[in-house]
Structure formats: C-alpha cells, structure tokens
PDB file of the backbone (N, CA, C, O) and the ligand in Angstrom, with CONECT records:
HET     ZN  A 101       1
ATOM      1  N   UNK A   1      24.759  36.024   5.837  1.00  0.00           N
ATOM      2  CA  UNK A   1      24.023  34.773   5.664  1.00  0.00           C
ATOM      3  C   UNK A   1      24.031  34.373   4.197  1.00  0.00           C
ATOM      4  O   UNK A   1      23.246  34.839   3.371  1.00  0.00           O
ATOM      5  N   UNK A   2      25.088  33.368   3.901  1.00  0.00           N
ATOM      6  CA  UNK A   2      24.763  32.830   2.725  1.00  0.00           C
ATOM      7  C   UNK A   2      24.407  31.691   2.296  1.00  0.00           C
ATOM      8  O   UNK A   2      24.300  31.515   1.082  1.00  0.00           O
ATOM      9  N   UNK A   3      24.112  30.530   3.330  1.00  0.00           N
ATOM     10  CA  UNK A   3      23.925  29.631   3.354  1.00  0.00           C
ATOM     11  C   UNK A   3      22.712  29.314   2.606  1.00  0.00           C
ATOM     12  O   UNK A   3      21.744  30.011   2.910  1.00  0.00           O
ATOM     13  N   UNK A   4      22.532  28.462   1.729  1.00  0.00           N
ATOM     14  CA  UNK A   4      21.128  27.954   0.489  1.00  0.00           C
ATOM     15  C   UNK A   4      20.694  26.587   0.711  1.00  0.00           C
ATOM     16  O   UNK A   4      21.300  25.559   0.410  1.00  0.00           O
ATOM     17  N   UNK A   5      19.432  26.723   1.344  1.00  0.00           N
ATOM     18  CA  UNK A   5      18.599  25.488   1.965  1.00  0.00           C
ATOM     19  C   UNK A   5      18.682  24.749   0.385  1.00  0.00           C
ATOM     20  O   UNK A   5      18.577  25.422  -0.641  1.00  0.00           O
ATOM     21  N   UNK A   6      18.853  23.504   0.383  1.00  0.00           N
ATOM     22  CA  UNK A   6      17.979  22.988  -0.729  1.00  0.00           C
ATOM     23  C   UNK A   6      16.792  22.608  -0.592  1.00  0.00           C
ATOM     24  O   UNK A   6      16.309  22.200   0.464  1.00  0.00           O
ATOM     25  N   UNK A   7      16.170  22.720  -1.743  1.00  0.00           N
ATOM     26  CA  UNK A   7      14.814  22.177  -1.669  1.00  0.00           C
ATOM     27  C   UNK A   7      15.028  20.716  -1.601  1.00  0.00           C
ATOM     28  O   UNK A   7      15.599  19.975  -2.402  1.00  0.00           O
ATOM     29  N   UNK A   8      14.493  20.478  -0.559  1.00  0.00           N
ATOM     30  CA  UNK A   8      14.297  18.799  -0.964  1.00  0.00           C
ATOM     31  C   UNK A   8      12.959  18.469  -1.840  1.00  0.00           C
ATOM     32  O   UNK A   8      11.939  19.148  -1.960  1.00  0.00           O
ATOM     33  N   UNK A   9      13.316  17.114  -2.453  1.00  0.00           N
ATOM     34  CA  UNK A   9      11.987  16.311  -2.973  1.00  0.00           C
ATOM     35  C   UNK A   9      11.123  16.286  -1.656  1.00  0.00           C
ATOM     36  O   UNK A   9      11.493  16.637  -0.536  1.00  0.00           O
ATOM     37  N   UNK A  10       9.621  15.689  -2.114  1.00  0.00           N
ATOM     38  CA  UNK A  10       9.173  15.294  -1.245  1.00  0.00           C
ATOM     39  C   UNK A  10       8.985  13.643  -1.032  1.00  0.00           C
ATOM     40  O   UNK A  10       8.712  12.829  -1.914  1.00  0.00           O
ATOM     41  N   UNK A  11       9.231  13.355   0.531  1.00  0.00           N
ATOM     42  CA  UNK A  11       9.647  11.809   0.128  1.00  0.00           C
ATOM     43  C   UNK A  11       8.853  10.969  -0.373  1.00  0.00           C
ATOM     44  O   UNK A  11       7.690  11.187  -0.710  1.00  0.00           O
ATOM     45  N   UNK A  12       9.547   9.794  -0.460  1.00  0.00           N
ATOM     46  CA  UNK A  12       8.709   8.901  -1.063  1.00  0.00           C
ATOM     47  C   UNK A  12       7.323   8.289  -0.661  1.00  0.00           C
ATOM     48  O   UNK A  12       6.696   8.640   0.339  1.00  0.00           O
ATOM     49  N   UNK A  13       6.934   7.371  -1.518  1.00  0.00           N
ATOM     50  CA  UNK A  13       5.939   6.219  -0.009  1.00  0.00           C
ATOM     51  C   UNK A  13       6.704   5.561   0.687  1.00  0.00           C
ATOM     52  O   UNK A  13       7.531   4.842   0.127  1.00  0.00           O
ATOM     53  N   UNK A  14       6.631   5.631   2.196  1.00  0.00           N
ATOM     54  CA  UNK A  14       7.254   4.656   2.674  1.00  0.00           C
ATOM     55  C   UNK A  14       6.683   3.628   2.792  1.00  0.00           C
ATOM     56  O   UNK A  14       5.505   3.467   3.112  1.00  0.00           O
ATOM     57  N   UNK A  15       7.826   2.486   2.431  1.00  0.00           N
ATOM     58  CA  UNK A  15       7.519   0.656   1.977  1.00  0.00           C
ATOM     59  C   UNK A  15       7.143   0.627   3.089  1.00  0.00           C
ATOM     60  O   UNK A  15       7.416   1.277   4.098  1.00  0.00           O
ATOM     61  N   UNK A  16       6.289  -0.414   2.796  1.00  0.00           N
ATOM     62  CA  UNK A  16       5.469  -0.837   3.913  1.00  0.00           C
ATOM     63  C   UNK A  16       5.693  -1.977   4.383  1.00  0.00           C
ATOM     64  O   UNK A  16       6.056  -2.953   3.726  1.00  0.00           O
ATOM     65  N   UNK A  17       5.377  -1.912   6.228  1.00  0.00           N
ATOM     66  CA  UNK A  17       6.140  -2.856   6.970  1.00  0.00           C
ATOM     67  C   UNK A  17       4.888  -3.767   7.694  1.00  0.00           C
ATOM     68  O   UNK A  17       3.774  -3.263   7.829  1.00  0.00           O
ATOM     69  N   UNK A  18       5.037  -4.470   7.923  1.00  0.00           N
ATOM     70  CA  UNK A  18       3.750  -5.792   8.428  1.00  0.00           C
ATOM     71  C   UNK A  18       3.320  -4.789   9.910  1.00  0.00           C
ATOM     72  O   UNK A  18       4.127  -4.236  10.657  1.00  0.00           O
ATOM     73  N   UNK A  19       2.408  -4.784   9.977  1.00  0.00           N
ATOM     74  CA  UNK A  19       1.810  -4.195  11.338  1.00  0.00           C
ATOM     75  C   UNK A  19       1.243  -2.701  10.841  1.00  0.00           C
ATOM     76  O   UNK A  19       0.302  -2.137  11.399  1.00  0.00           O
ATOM     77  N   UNK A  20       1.883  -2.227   9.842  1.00  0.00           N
ATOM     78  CA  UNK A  20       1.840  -1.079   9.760  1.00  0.00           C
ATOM     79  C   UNK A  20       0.691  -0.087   8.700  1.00  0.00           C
ATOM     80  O   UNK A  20       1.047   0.176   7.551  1.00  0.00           O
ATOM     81  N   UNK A  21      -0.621   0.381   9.208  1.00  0.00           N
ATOM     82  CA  UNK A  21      -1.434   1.262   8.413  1.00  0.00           C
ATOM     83  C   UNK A  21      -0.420   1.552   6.949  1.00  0.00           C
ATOM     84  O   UNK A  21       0.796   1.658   6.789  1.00  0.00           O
ATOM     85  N   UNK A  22      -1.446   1.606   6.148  1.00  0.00           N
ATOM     86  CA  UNK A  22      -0.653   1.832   4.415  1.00  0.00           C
ATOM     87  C   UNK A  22      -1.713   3.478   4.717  1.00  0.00           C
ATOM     88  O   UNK A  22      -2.837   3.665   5.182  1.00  0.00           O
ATOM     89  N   UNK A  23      -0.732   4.314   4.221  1.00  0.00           N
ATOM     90  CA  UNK A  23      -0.635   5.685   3.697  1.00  0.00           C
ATOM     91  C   UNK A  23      -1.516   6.161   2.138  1.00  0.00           C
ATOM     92  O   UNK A  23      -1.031   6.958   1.335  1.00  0.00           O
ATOM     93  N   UNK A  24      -2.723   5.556   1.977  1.00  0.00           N
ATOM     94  CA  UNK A  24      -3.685   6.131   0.629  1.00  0.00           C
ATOM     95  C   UNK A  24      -4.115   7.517   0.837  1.00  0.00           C
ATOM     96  O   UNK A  24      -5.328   7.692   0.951  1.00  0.00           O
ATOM     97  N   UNK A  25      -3.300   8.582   0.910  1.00  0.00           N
ATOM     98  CA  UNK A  25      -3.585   9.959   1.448  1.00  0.00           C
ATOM     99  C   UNK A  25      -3.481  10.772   0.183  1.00  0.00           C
ATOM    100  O   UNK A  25      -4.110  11.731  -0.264  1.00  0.00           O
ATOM    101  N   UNK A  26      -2.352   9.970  -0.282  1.00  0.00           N
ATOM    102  CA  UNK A  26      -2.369  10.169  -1.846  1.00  0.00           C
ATOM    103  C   UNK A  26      -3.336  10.496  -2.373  1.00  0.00           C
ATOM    104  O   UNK A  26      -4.456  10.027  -2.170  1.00  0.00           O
ATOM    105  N   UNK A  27      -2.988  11.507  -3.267  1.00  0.00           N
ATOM    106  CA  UNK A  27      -4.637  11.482  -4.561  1.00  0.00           C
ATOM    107  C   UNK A  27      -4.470  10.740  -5.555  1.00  0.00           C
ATOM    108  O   UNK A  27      -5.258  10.521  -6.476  1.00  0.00           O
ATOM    109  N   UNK A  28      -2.928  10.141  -5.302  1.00  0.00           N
ATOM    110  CA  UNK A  28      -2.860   8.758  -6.734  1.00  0.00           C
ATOM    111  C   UNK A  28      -3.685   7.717  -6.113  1.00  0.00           C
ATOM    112  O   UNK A  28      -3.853   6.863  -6.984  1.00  0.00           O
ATOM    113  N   UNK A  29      -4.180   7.430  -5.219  1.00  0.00           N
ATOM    114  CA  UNK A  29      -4.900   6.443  -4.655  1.00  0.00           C
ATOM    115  C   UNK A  29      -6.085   6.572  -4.809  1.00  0.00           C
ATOM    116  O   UNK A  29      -6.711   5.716  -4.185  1.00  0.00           O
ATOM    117  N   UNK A  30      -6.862   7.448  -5.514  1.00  0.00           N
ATOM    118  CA  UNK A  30      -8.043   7.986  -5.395  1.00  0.00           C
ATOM    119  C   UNK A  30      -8.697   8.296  -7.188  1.00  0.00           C
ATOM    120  O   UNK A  30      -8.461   9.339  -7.798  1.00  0.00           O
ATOM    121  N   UNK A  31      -9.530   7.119  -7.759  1.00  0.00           N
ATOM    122  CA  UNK A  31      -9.572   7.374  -9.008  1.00  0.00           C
ATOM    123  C   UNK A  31     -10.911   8.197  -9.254  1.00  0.00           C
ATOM    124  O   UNK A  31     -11.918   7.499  -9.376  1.00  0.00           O
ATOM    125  N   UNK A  32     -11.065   9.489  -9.340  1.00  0.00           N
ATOM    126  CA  UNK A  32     -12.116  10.261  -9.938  1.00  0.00           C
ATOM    127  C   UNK A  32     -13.017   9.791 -10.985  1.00  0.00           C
ATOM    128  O   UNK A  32     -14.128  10.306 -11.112  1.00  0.00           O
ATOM    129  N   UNK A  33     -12.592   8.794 -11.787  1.00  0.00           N
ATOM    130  CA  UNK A  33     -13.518   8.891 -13.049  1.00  0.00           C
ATOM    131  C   UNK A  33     -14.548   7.462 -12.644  1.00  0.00           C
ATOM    132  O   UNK A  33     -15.664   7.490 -13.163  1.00  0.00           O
ATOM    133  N   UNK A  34     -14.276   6.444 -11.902  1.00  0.00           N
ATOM    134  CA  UNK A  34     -15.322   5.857 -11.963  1.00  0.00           C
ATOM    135  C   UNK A  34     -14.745   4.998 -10.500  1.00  0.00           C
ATOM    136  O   UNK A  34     -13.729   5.338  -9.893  1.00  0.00           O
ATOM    137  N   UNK A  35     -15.691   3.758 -10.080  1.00  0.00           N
ATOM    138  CA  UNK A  35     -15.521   3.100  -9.056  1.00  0.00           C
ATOM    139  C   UNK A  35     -15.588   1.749  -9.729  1.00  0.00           C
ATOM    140  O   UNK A  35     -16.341   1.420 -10.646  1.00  0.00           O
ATOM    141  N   UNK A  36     -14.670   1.020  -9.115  1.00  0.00           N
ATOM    142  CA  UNK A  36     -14.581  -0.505 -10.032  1.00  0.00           C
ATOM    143  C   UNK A  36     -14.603  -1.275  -8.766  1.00  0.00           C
ATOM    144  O   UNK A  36     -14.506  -0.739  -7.662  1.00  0.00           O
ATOM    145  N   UNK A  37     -14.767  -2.886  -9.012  1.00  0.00           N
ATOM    146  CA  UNK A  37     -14.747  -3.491  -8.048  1.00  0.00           C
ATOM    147  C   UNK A  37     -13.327  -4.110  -7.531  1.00  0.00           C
ATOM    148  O   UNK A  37     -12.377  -4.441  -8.241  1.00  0.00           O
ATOM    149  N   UNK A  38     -13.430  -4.177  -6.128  1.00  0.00           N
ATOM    150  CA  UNK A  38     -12.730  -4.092  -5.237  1.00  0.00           C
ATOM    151  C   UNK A  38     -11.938  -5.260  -5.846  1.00  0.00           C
ATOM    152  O   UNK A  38     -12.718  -6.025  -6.413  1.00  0.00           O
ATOM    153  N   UNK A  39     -10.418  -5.738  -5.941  1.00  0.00           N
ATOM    154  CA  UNK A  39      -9.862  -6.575  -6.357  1.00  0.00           C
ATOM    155  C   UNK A  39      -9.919  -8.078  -5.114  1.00  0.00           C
ATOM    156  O   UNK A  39      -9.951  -9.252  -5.485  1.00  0.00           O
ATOM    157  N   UNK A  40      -9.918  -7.769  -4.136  1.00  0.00           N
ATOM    158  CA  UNK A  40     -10.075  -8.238  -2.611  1.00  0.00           C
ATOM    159  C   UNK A  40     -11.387  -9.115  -2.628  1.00  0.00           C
ATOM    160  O   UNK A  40     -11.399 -10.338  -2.762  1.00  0.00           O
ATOM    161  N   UNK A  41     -12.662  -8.175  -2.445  1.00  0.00           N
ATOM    162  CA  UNK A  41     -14.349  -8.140  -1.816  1.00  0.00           C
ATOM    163  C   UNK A  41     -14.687  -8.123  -2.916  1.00  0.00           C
ATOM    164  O   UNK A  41     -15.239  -9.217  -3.034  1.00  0.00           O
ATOM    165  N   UNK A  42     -14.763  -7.526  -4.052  1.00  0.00           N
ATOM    166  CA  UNK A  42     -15.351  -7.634  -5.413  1.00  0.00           C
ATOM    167  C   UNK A  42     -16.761  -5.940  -5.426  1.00  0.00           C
ATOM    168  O   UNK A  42     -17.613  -5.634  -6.261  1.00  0.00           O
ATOM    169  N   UNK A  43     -16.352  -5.271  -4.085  1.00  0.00           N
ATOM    170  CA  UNK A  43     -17.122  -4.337  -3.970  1.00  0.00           C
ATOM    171  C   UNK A  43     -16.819  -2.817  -4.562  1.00  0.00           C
ATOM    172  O   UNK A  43     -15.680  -2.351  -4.583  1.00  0.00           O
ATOM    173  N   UNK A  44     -17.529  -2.387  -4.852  1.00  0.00           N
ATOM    174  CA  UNK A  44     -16.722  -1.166  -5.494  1.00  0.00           C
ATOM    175  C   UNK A  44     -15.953  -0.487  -4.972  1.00  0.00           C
ATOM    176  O   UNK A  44     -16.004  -0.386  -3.747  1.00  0.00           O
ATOM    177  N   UNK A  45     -15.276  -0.002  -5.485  1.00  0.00           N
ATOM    178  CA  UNK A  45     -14.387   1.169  -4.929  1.00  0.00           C
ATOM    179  C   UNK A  45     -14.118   2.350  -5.353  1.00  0.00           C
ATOM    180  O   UNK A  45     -14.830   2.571  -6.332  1.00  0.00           O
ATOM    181  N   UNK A  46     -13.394   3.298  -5.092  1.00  0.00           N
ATOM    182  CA  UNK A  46     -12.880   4.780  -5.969  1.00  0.00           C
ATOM    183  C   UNK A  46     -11.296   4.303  -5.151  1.00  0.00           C
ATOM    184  O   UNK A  46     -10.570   5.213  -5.554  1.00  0.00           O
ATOM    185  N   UNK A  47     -10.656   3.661  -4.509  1.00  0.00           N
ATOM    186  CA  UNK A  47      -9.618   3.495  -4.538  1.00  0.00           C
ATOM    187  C   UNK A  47      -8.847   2.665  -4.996  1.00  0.00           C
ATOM    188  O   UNK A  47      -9.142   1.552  -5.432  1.00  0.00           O
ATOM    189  N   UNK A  48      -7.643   3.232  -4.914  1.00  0.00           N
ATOM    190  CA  UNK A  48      -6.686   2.116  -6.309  1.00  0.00           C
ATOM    191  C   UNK A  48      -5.328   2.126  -5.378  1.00  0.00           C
ATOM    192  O   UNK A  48      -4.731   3.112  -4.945  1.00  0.00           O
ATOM    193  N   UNK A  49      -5.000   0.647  -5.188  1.00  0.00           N
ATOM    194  CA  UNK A  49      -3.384   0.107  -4.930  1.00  0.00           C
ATOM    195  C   UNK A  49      -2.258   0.723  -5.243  1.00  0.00           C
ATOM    196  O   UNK A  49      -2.437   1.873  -5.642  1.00  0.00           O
ATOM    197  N   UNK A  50      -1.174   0.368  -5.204  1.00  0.00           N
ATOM    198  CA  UNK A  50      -0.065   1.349  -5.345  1.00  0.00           C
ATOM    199  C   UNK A  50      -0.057   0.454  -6.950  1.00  0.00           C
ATOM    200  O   UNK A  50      -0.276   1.291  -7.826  1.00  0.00           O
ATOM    201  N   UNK A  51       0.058  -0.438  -7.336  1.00  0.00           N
ATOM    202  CA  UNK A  51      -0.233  -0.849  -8.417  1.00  0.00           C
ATOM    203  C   UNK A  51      -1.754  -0.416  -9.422  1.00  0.00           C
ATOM    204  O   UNK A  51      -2.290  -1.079 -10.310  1.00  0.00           O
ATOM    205  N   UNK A  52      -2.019   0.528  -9.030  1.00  0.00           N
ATOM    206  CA  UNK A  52      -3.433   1.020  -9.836  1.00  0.00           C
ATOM    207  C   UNK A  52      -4.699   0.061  -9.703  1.00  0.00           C
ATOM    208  O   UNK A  52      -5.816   0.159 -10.211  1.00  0.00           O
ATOM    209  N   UNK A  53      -4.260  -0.714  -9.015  1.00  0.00           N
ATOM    210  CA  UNK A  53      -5.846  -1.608  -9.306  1.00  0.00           C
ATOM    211  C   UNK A  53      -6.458  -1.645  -7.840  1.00  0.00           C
ATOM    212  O   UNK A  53      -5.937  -1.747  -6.730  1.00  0.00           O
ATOM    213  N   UNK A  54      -8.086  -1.493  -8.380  1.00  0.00           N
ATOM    214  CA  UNK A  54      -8.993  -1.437  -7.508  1.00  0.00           C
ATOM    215  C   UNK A  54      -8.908  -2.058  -6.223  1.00  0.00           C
ATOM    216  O   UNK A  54      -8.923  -3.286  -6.301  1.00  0.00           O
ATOM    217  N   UNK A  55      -8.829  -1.625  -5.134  1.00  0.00           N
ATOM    218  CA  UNK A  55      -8.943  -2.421  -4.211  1.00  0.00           C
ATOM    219  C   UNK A  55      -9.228  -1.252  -2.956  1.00  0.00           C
ATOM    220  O   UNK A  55      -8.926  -0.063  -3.062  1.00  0.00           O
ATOM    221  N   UNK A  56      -9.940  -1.938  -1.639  1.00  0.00           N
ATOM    222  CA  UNK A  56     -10.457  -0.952  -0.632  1.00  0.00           C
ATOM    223  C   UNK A  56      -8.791  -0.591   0.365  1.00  0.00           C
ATOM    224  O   UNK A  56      -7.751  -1.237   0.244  1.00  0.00           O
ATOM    225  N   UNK A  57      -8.912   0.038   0.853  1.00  0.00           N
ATOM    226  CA  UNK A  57      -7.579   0.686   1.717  1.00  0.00           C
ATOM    227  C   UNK A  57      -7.682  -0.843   2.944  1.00  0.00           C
ATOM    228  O   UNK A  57      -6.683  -1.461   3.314  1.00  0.00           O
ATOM    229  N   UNK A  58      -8.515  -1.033   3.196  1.00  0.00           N
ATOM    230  CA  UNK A  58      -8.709  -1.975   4.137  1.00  0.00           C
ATOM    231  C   UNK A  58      -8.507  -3.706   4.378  1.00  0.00           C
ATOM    232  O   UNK A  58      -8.170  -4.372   5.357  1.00  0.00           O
ATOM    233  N   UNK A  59      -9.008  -4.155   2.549  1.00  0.00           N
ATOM    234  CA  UNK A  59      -8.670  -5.008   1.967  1.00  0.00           C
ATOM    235  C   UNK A  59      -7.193  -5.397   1.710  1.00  0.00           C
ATOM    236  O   UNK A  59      -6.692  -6.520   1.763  1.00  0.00           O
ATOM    237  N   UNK A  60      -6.823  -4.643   1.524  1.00  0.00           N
ATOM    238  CA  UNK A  60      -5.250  -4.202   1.358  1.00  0.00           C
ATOM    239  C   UNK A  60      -4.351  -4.079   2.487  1.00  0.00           C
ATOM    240  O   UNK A  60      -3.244  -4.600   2.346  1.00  0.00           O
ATOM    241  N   UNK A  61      -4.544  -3.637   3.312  1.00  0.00           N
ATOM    242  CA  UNK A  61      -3.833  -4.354   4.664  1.00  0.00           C
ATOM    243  C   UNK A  61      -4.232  -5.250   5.243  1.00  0.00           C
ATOM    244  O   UNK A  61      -3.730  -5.499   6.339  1.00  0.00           O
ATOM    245  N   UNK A  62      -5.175  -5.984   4.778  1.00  0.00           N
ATOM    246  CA  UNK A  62      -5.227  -7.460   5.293  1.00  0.00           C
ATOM    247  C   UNK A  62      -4.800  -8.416   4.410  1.00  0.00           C
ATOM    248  O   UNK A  62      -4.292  -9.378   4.986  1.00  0.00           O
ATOM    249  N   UNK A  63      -4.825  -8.496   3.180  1.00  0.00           N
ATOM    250  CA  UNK A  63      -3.628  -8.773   2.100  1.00  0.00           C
ATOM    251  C   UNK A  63      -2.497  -9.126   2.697  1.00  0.00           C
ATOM    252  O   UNK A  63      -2.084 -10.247   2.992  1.00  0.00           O
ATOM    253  N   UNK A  64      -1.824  -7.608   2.917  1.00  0.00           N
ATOM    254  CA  UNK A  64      -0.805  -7.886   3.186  1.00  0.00           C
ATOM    255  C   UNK A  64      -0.313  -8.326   4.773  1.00  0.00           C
ATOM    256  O   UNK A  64       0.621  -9.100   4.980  1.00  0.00           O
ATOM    257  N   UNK A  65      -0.875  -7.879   5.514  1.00  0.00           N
ATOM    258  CA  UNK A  65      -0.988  -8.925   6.898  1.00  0.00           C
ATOM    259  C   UNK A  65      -1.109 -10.375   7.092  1.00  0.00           C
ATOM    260  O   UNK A  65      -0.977 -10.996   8.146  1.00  0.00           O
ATOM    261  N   UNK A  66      -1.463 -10.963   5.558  1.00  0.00           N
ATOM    262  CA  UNK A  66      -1.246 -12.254   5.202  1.00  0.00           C
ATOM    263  C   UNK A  66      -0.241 -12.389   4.999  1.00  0.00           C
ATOM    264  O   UNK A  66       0.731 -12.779   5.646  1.00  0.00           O
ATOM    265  N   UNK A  67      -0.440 -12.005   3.879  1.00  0.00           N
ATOM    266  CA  UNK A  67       1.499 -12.705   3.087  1.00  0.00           C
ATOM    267  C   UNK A  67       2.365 -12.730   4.277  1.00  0.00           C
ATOM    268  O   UNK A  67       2.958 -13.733   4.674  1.00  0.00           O
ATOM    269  N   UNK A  68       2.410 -11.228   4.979  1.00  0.00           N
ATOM    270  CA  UNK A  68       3.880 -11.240   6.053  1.00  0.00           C
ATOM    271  C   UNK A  68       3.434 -11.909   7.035  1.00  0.00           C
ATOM    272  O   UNK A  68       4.023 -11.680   8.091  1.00  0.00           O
ATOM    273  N   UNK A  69       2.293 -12.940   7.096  1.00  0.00           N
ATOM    274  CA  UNK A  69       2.157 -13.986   8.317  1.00  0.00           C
ATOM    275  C   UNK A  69       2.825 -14.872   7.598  1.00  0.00           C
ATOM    276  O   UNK A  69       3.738 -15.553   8.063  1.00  0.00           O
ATOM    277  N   UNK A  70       2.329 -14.943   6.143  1.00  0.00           N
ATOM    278  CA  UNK A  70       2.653 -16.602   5.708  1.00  0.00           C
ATOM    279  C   UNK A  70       4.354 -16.542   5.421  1.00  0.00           C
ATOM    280  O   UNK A  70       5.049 -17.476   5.822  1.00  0.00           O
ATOM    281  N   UNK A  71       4.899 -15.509   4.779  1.00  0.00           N
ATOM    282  CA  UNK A  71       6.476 -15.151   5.149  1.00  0.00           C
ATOM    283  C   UNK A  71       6.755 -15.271   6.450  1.00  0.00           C
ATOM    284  O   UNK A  71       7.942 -15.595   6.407  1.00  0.00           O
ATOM    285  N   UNK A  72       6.442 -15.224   7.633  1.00  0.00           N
ATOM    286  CA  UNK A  72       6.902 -15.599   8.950  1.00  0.00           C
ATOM    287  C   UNK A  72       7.219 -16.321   9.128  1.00  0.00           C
ATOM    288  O   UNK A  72       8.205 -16.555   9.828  1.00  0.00           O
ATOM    289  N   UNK A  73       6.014 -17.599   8.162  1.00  0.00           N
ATOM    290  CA  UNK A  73       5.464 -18.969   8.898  1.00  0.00           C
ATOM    291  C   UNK A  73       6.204 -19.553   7.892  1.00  0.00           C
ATOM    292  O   UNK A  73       5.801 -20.678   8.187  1.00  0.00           O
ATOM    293  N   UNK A  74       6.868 -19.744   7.049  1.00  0.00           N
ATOM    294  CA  UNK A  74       7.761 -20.362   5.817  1.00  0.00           C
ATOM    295  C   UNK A  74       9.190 -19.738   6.546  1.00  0.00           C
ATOM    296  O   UNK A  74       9.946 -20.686   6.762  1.00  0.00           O
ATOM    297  N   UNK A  75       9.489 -19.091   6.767  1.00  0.00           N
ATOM    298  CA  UNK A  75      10.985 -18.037   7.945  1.00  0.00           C
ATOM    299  C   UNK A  75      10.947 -18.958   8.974  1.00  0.00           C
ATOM    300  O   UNK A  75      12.107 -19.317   9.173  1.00  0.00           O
ATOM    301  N   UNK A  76      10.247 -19.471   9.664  1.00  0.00           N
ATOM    302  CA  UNK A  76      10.327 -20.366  10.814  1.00  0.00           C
ATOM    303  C   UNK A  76      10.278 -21.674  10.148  1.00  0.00           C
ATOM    304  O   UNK A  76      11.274 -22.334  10.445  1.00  0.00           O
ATOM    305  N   UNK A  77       9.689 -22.122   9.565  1.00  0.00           N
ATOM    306  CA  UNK A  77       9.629 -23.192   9.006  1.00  0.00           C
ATOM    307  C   UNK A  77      11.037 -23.747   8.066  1.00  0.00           C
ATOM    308  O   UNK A  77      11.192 -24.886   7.626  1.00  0.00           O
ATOM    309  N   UNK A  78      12.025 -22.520   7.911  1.00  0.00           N
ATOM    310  CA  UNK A  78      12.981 -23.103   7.038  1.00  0.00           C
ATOM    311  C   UNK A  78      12.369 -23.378   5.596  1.00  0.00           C
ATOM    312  O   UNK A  78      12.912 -24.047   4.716  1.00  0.00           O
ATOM    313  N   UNK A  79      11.663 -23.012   5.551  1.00  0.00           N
ATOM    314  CA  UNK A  79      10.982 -23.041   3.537  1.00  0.00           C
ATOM    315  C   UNK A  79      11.101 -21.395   3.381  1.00  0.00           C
ATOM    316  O   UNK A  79      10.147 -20.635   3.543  1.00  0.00           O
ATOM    317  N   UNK A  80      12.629 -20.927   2.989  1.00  0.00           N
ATOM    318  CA  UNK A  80      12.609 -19.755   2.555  1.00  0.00           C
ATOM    319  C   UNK A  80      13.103 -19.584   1.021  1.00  0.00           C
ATOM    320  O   UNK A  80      14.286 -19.714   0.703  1.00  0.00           O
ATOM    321  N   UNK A  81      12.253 -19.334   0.270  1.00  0.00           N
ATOM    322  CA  UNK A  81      12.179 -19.247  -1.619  1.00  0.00           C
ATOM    323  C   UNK A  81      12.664 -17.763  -1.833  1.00  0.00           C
ATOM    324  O   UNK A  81      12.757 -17.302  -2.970  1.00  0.00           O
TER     325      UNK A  81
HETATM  326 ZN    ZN A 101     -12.543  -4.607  -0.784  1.00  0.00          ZN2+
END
C-alpha cells in the first residue's frame, strides 16, 4: 500500500443560490467583542455578513431573496444590466 491520500483544503462557502438557507456556522460570522446594529432592522447583533458587517442571519436571506426576485423580474422583463 502506497498510495498517499491528499489532504484536501476544506471547502469553501458555498455561493449562495436564491431559495437557499446561508451557512453562518462559521465562527467568522460570529463577532465576540461586541454586538452592533443590525445593517437590515437596525437591531443588534453578534453576527456579521460575509462582508463583515452587522447584520442578523435572517435579515440576510431576505435581502437576498429580494435582489434574486428583483433579478428575475428585470430577466423576464428584458432589462438585463
Ligand atoms: Zn436584522
């Protein structure tokens, strides 16, 4: 037996797709030192976006459950920028 597993990385975040729960399991998602307000609700939080800024896990997929409506609705509409 000489065969040598590689280690793999561990993967990435996977990009996120419209319909789909976002993955804050991360402890980069999770800021220890203080709670700021929610970028969304304006309510506090201890969690942070994949961009670092405050926002609730929840707020954040409804965010983005927007945009990829309003990208739908501009995709059907023929207004694609
Ligand atoms: Zn919020």
């Amino acid at each position: 037996m000489s065969g040598s597993r590689r280690r793999r990385a561990p993967p990435p975040e996977p990009e996120y797709r419209p319909g789909q729960l976002l993955n804050w399991n991360n402890s980069a998602h999770w800021d220890y030192e203080q709670a700021r307000p929610c970028r969304y609700c304006g309510l506090d939080t201890h969690l942070r976006d994949s961009k670092k800024a405050p926002a609730h896990k929840t707020c954040a997929e409804a965010a983005l459950a927007q945009q990829a409506a309003e990208a739908a609705d501009a995709y059907q509409n023929g207004h694609t920028t």
